[in-house]
N, C-alpha and C positions, 0 to 999 in steps of 0.2 A: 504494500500500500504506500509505504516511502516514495514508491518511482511518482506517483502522480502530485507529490507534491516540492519537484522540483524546479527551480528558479534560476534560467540560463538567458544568456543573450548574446548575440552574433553582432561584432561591432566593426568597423571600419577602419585601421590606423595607417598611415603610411601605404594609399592603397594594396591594405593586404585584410584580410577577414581573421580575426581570431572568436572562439567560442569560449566566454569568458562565466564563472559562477562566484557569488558569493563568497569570500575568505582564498580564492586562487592565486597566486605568484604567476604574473606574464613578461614576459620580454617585448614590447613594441620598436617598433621602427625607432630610430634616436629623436625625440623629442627636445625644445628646449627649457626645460622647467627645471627646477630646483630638488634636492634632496631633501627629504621630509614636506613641500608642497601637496597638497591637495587639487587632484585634475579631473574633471567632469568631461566625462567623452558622452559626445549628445548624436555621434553619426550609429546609428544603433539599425539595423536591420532589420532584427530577429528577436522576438521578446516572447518565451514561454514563465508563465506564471502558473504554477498547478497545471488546470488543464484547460486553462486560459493560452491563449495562442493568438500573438500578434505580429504579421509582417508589416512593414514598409515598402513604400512606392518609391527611391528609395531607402527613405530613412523615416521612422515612427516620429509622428509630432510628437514631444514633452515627455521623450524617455530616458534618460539618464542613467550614467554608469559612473557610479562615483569612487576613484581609488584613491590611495596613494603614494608619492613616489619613493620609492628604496634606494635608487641608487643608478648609476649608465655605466656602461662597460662595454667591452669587444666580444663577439664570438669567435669560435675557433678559426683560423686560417685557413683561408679555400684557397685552394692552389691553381692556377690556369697555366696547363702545358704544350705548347704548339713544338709539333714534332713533322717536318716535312723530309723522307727519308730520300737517300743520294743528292739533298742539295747542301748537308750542313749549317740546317735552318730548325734553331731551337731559341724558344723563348718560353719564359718561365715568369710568372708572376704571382704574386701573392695578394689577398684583400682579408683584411677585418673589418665585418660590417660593425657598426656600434650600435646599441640598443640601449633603452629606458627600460626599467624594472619597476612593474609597479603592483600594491595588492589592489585585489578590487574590494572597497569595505559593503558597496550596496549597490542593487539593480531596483530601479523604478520609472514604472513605467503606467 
């Protein structure tokens, strides 16, 4: 009976989609906010409440996802290899994307 009374929502950051709940740790695209700030992400999609269910056309008028911030940092190193063989044509590069860490404290909607 727990499953029907769960409380999610599909947000928008950095055009990328994450599925965020209640008390979760997320990574978003790097933000410019502060450490210990409070951020309201209002581009919200997807809002299940119980067995309440609400889409966006598309973003929900006056739904809110309120966290907040822990802290920015790098992810791991992705590596890009170009290898074109009998021309002696090699290139090698590195990227770390940065990211905002943030808890979500509430979903309302």
């Amino acid at each position: 009976m727990s499953e029907n009374k769960q409380t999610y929502a599909i947000i928008e950051s950095g055009s990328k989609q994450f599925l965020v709940q209640e008390g979760e740790k997320i990574r978003l695209p790097l933000l410019k906010v502060k450490k210990g700030d409070s951020l309201q992400i209002k581009e919200v999609l997807f809002l299940r409440v119980g067995d309440d269910i609400k889409v966006g056309k598309p973003y929900l008028e006056g739904a809110v996802v309120e966290g907040k911030v822990l802290g920015d940092g790098k992810d791991k190193k992705v590596i890009s290899f170009k290898f074109k063989k009998r021309k002696n044509i090699r290139t090698k590069k590195g990227h770390r994307q940065g990211f905002t860490e943030i808890e979500i404290k509430s979903i309302k909607g």
